[in-house]
N, C-alpha and C positions, 0 to 999 in steps of 0.2 A: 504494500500500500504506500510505504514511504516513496517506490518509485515512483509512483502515479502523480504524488503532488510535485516531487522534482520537475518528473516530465510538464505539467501543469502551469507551474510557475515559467517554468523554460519557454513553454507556448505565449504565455501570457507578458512576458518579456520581449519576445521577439513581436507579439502581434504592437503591444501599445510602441515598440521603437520604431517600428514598420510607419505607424498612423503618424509618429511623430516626426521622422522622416519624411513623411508626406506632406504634409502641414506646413511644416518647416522649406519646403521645396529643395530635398537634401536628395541629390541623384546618384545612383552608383556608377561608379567609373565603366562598366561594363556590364551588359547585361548576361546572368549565368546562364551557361549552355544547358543543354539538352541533359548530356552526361551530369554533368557537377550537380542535377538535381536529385537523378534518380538512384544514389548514393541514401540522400536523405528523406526521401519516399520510402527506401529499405530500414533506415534506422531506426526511426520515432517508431514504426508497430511491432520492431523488433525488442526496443526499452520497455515497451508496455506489457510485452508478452510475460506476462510473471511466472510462467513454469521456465523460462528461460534460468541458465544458470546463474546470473547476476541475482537471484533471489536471496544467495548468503550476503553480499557485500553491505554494509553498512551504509545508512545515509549521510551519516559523517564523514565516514572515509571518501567517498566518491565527494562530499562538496571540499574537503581537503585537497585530495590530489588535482580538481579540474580549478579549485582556487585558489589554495594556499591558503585559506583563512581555516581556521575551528572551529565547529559545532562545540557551544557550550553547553551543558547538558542541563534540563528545564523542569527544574523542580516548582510541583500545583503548589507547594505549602510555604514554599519561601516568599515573604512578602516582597523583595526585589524583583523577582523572576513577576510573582503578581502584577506589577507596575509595570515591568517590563510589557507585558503580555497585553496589558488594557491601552498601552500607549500605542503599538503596534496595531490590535484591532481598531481605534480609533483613527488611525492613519488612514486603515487599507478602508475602512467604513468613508473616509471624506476622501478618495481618491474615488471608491465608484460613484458617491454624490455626484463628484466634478464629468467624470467619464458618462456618467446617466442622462447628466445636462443637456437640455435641448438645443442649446448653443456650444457645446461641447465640438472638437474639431475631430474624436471620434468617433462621432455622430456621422459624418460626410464621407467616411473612406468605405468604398465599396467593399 
């Protein structure tokens, strides 16, 4: 399950850089070929597949090695981590406010 949201957030990373790229009027040097796509047509249903062998690796190790940074590990009863957590959903809660918007510029992208 932890891949799912990885995969998830991954999607959701790339789709709002995409809209913001767009918005932005931010063009790519080159438009990717035919080939260079269908690489990752095979990738993303191959992370989702959870009987795949990637079902031991840890969700921290994999955001480690592809970032360098460490999962801190998220304790419910610690009132820091609590704080943490309510700030965080209060983020992602006024980011789809802003994104829900009917004047929102991810409103317009096909």
């Amino acid at each position: 399950m932890e891949w799912v949201k990885f995969i998830a957030f991954v999607a959701t990373t790339a789709v709002v850089a995409g809209a913001w790229a767009q918005s932005a009027n931010v063009q790519p040097e080159s438009a990717p070929s035919a080939t260079a796509q269908a690489p990752m047509d095979q990738l993303i249903p191959w992370l989702l597949d959870e009987d795949q062998q990637l079902r031991g690796v840890p969700f921290s190790e994999v955001t480690f090695d592809t970032t360098g940074k460490k999962v801190v590990p998220f304790d419910a009863r610690n009132a820091v981590d609590q704080r943490v957590s309510k700030a965080i959903s209060a983020a992602c809660d006024e980011a789809m406010e802003r994104l829900n918007a009917p004047d929102s510029a991810i409103q317009n992208v096909d």
